[in-house]
N, C-alpha and C positions, 0 to 999 in steps of 0.2 A: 771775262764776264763782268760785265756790270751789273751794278746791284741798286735798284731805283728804290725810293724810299717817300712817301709825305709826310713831316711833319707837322703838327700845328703849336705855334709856343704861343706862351700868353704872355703880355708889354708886364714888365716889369722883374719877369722872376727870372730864373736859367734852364736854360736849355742845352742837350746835349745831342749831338749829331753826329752819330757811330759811322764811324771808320776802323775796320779792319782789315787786316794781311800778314802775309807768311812771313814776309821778310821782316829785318829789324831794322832795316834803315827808314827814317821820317818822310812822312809823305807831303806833298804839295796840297793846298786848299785855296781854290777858288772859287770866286762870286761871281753870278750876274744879277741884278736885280730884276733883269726880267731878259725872256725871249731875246729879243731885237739887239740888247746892249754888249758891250765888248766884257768877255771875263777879265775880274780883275784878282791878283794874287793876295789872297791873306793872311797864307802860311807859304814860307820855302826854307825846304830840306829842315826842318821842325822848328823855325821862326816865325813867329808872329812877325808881319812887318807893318810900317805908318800906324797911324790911328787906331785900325784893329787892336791892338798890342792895350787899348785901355778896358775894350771891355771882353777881348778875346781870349781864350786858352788853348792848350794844346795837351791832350793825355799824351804821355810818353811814358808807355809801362815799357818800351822795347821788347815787346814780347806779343807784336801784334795790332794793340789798341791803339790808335790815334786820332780817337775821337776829337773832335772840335766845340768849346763850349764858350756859351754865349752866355755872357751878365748882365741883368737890366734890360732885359729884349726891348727892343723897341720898335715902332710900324715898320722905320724904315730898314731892320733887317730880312723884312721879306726878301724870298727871292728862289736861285738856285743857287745848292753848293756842290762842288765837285773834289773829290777826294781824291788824288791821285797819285803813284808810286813812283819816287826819283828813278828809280831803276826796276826793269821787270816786266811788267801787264798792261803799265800804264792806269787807265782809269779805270778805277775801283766801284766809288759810288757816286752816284747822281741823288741830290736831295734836293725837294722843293721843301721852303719854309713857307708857311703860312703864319700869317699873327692875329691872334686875336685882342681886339682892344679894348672889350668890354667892361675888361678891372678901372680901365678911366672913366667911361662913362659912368659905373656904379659910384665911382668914390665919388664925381663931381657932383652926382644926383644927392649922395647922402650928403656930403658939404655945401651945399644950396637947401637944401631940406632944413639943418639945422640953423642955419642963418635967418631962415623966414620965420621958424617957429619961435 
């Protein structure tokens, strides 16, 4: 069974996008940023790998959780993530990220505010 999910995170703070299962071995996490594009890998067998690995994490209670968390969200983590088990069921869960970027816009408005006043 898959388990479909939407989140929404907001630029700048963290975000946590739940993954769980029976088993204790580490699960696979992948990206797309959208429909059309090729999944890319961001966690294998409970590695962060490339780039992700700066503002990525991995829960590993072994006992289930392997949630994936995000630091410093930013636009361009929109997308889908897919959570999936090295051995077993295969895919777990399906998550759309949404981002909201509105904490930019407010800062930039109140930092233009005080500069004219």
């Amino acid at each position: 069974m898959i388990l479909e999910k939407s989140v929404t995170a907001t630029v700048g703070k963290r975000e946590t996008l739940p993954c769980t299962t029976t088993l204790p071995d580490p699960v696979d996490w992948y990206y797309m940023p959208s429909e059309n594009e090729t999944a890319r890998y961001i966690c294998s067998a409970g590695h962060i790998v490339g780039n992700y690995s700066r503002r990525f994490t991995l829960t590993r209670d072994f006992q289930g959780d392997f949630s994936l968390v995000i630091q410093n969200v930013t636009l361009e983590d929109k997308g889908i993530y897919f959570c999936a088990e090295k051995i077993g069921l295969g895919l777990k869960h399906r998550i759309e990220l949404t981002v909201d970027g509105k904490i930019i816009i407010e800062k930039c408005y109140k930092s233009i505010s005080s500069i004219i006043q």
